[in-house]
Each structure stands twice: as structure tokens, then as C-alpha cells.
Residue, then its C-alpha position, 0 to 999 in steps of 0.5 A: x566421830x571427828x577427831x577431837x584433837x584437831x582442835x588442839x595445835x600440835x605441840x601442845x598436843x604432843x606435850x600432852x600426851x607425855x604428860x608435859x606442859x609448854x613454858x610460857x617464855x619459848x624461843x623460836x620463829x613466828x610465822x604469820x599467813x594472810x590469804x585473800x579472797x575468801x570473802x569474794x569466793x563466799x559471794x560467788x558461791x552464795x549466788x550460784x549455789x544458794x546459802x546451804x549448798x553455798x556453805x558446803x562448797x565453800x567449806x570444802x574449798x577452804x578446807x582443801x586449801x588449809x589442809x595443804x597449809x597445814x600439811x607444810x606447817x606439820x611437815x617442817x615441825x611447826x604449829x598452827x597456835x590459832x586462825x583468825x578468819x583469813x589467817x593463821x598463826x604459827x610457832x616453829x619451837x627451837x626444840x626438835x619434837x622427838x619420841x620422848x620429849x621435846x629435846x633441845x638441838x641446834x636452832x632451826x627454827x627460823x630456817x623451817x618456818x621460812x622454808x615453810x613459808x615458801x611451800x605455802x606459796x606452792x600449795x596456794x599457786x596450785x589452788x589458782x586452778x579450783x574452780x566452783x561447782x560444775x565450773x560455770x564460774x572461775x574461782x577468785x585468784x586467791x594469794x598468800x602473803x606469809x611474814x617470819x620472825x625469830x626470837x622469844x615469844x610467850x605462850x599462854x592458855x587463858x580461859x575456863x576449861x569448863x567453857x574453853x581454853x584458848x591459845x595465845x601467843x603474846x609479845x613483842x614478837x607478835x607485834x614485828x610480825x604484825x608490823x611486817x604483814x602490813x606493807x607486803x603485797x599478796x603472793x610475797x614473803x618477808x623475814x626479819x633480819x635476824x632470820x636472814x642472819x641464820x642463812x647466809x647465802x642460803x636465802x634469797x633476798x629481792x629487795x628490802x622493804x620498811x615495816x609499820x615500826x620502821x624495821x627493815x624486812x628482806x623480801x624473799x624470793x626463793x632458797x639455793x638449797x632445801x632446807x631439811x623437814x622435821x615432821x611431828x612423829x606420830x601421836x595417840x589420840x588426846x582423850x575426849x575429855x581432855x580435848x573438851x577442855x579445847x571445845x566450846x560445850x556445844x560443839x563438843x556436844x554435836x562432834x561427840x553425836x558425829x554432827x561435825x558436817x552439819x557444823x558449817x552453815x553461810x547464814x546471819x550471824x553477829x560478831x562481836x570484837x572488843x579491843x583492851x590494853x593495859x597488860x605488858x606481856x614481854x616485861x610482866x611475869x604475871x602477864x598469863x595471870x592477868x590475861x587469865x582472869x580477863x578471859x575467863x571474865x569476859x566468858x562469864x559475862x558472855x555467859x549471861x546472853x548466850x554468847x560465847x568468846x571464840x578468839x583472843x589475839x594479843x599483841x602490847x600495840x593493841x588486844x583483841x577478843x572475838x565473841x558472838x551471841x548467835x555462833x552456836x545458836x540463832x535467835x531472833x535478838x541476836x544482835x540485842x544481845x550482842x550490844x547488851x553483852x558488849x555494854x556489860x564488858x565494857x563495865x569492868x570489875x575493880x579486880x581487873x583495872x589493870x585492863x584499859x582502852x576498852x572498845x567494842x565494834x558489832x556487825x550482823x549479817x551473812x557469815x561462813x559459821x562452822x568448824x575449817x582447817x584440816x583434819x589435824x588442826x582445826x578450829x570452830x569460829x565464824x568469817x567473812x566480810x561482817x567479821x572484817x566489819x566489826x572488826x574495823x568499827x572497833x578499830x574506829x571506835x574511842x575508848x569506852x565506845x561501842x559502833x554497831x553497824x547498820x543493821x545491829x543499829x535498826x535492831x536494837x532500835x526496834x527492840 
């Protein structure tokens, strides 16, 4: 049986087997990573090995990358809170994780996670060697771009436990490393002042480059001395019910029959982004509340036409929602559904007026669907060029918009 509390990131793994619980306002470092090229490593192996053997051979590289991602984020006492596509965010806490609770120590944080940074950079490097199959085709170059930055963040778990909890890291912390991920060049690393400020000379700095927000950010090339690693200890098992609550009922389903290596599929699929504002999570103490009852809103909604929420990415410049209509099951009226489920959002409760600038972009077409990570952090989601696509439709799109793609277009036209 797959490991279900893969789908749960460590430190709050590591909370829940002691009966603890994350606050919500934590100080520590963000560290955010970027891969490229996934995308066109999907073309090519959809070409040379058809869609079903396509979606193993993908899945087996993709998982063999972030297994080795994820080991260096473990390996310095760091979380993956979520992936998105092809990225992941990650909480290295300014407590240190010991056998009976999380403890408070001298802050590290900034220094781990930046050393994480740079073993990332390795871990991708040796990857450049892979190649598809029987080797007739060279793998895409793939790179990585990694920003870090320290301070306070809050962290929410919005979401039915009956549908799923989702995780989300929130604030103004979120939005600097946005904003320094932006300007960087596949293959660098850059960290906030203040990171660089915890090292001295210790850190090694190329050249400074200006964020989206106008902030200085230090490129970094390299550490004259190692920075010491804080592995998680060894954790029991989450039990299953508990790790349900992270699962959407589906997937929890075909994991608990031990279906996971049937989970990942290269096939049509809709997805569905949806943008809202409207709630301050640095300054709002009843920030979590609010995002709550969105969430959990927005999952009823989906509810009705067999959609499901998948992703909730926050940030005070601008939120996000990921959900599909087709990610745990095909159907001939995906993308109608898809379209329906978005004007039915877009349509919001009085109770929930604080939400504003709602937008919506759908796109339907050949999508990585399935479960990826490592075997200690994992998620179920869906990836690929038409993600990016709908993604960027939403970012076009005017408030109280929805902009569909061509083939959702033709699909609803002739429904």
C-alpha cells in the first residue's frame, strides 16, 4: 500500500504525531524553486513512446528528479508545504525539530534553506545526463532557479476534511520571493538582504539584481564553508484516517486498493484557475477564517459538477485556486462542466463579499495527471503546457471574466 503520509509535509507531520499543531504566524525562510523544461520532456516522450508508456517514463523521471529535491529539503530540516506544477514551496522553521517537539534554538533557517538551494543546483546538474528510453533521444536541459527569503509568514490549513485539506503559506513573505523568482535566469540562486545579513562572508555573492517590487536581491554563487544539516528524526507512520483528511476521496480510495502506479496518466484533461483578492493576510487576524470559508465554498461548488479543488496558492498581489472537472475522471462534458463550474464560482454568497476581483481561465488538452514527488512528499495534481495555459487566460482575463481556450470554446459551443 502507498505511503499515505506522503501527502502530508513534514513538519506538520512531525506535529501530528505528538499531538501538536503549526501556529498560523511562524518565523523562518521561504524557499521557492522553479524547474524548467518538463513540459518539453513531456513532448518528446509522448512522441517516442505513445501517451500510456509516455506517462510512465515521464513520471519515473519527474519522480527521480524531485526525489532528490525533496531529499535536500528533508536533509536541511525543511518542508515542501506544496508543488505547483513545475515548482515547489518550501518552510525551513526557525525551530529545530527534536524527539519531543519542536524546540526553539539559534535561528538557522535562512542559512539551511539557502544551502538547501545550492545542493538543489547539484541534484539538477546531475540530472542533465538522463536520457529518454533506450537513449535514441536526449533529454531536454533541464535547470533550476531557487529564491530565499527570511522573515514571518503565516500558515493556514483551509479546506473540508471530508473533501481535503489544503496547505497554504500566506504573506507578505510569499509575495518578496515571488518577486525575486521573476528576474532570475534558469541555473541561479538569489536571497533576500536580510538572508545575506545571517552569513557575513560566509556567502558568496555574484552580483546584485532588482526584483519586480523594486528590492535588491544578492545573486549567489557559492558558500566558503558548509552549512551543517538538520535532518527530520525518524517519524511513525500517520494513521490512515488521519492522512485521508490530506487526500481527495478518490485517490484516497485507489491508494488504500494499492492503485498508486496506475494513478499517473499523459491524457486530456481540463484545468480550471480561478484568481480572488480581497483578504490581507499579513494584517487580518482572521485571515485563516476567511480563506476557510472560501475554500470550503469553492469545494461544494465543484462539488456539483464532479470537480475537485486540487491547489490554493495566496499571496496579498493576487490568489489563486487550481480545480479540474476531469482530474479523477473522464467524461465526454469535461470542459462544459468545467465552464459551468467557473460561472457558478464567479457568482459569490453574500457571507463571502470580502472575496473580490474574481477571474477565471479554462484550457482542455494533453495533461501529466497523477500523483509526483518523492516517497516522502508527494502530491496528486495535473501539469503541463495547458495548466500554464489556463493559467495565463486568468491572468488576462477582467474581473468577473472567464477566457476559455480554444478547444473549451468549440466544446461548449457544440453542447
Amino acid at each position: 500500500m502507498a505511503k499515505l503520509d506522503a501527502y502530508i509535509p513534514m513538519d506538520r507531520r512531525f506535529a501530528l504525531t505528538r499531538g501538536e499543531s503549526l501556529p498560523d504566524r511562524t518565523n523562518g525562510a521561504v524557499l521557492f524553486a522553479d524547474i524548467s523544461d518538463f513540459s518539453s520532456t513531456a513532448t518528446v516522450l509522448d512522441q517516442e513512446f505513445g501517451r500510456r508508456q509516455g506517462a510512465d517514463e515521464l513520471m519515473m523521471q519527474v519522480n527521480r528528479l524531485y526525489t532528490g529535491l525533496v531529499n535536500q529539503v528533508h536533509r536541511y530540516g525543511g518542508s515542501v508545504v506544496n508543488f505547483s506544477g513545475d515548482s515547489m514551496t518550501c518552510w525551513f522553521d526557525q525551530q529545530l525539530p527534536v524527539g519531543a517537539g519542536f524546540m526553539p534554538a539559534l535561528d538557522s533557517s535562512a542559512q539551511r534553506a539557502t544551502a538547501c538551494a545550492l545542493a538543489m543546483q547539484e541534484v539538477v546538474g546531475q540530472a542533465d545526463a538522463w536520457r529518454l528510453g533506450a537513449g535514441t533521444r536526449p533529454a531536454p536541459t533541464l535547470s533550476i532557479k531557487v529564491s530565499v527569503v527570511a522573515g514571518t509568514a503565516r500558515r493556514f490549513l483551509p479546506g473540508s476534511s471530508q473533501v481535503q485539506l489544503l496547505e497554504v503559506l500566506a504573506g507578505g513573505l510569499l509575495d518578496r520571493s515571488a518577486a525575486a523568482e521573476q528576474v532570475l535566469q534558469p541555473g541561479q540562486v538569489v536571497v533576500g538582504a536580510e538572508v545575506l545579513g545571517r552569513f557575513g562572508r560566509q556567502l558568496q555573492v555574484a552580483e546584485w539584481v532588482e526584483g519586480t517590487n523594486g528590492e535588491q536581491f544578492a545573486l549567489v554563487s557559492g558558500l566558503s564553508e558548509a552549512v551543517a544539516p538538520v535532518p527530520w528524526p525518524e517519524l511513525p507512520p500517520v494513521v490512515a484516517e488521519t492522512a485521508r483528511k490530506w487526500l481527495l476521496p478518490p485517490i484516497y480510495r485507489r491508494l488504500r486498493r494499492g492503485e498508486e502506479e496506475y494513478l499517473a496518466e499523459l491524457r486530456p484533461s481540463v484545468a480550471l484557475f480561478l484568481q480572488f483578492s480581497g483578504i490581507n493576510y499579513d494584517a487580518d487576524d482572521d485571515a485563516g477564517e476567511k480563506l476557510d470559508a472560501f475554500v470550503r465554498w469553492t469545494q461544494r461548488v465543484l462539488e456539483q459538477y464532479d470537480g475537485f479543488l486540487l491547489q490554493v496558492t495566496v499571496g496579498d498581489k493576487g490568489s489563486y485556486a487550481m480545480a479540474s472537472t476531469s482530474a479523477t475522471m473522464v467524461q465526454e462534458d469535461d470542459a462544459l462542466r468545467a465552464v459551468a463550474a467557473a460561472l457558478a464560482l464567479l457568482a459569490l454568497p453574500l457571507e463571502l463579499s470580502f472575496i473580490a476581483e474574481l477571474k477565471a481561465g479554462i484550457s482542455w488538452g494533453t495533461m501529466l495527471v497523477g500523483a509526483y514527488g518523492s516517497d516522502s512528499r508527494r502530491v496528486f495534481s495535473e501539469h503541463g503546457s495547458e495548466t500554464n495555459l489556463a493559467a495565463r487566460l486568468m491572468e488576462e482575463a477582467q474581473p468577473g471574466e472567464i477566457l476559455v481556450s480554444a478547444p473549451v470554446a468549440e466544446a461548449a459551443w457544440q453542447e
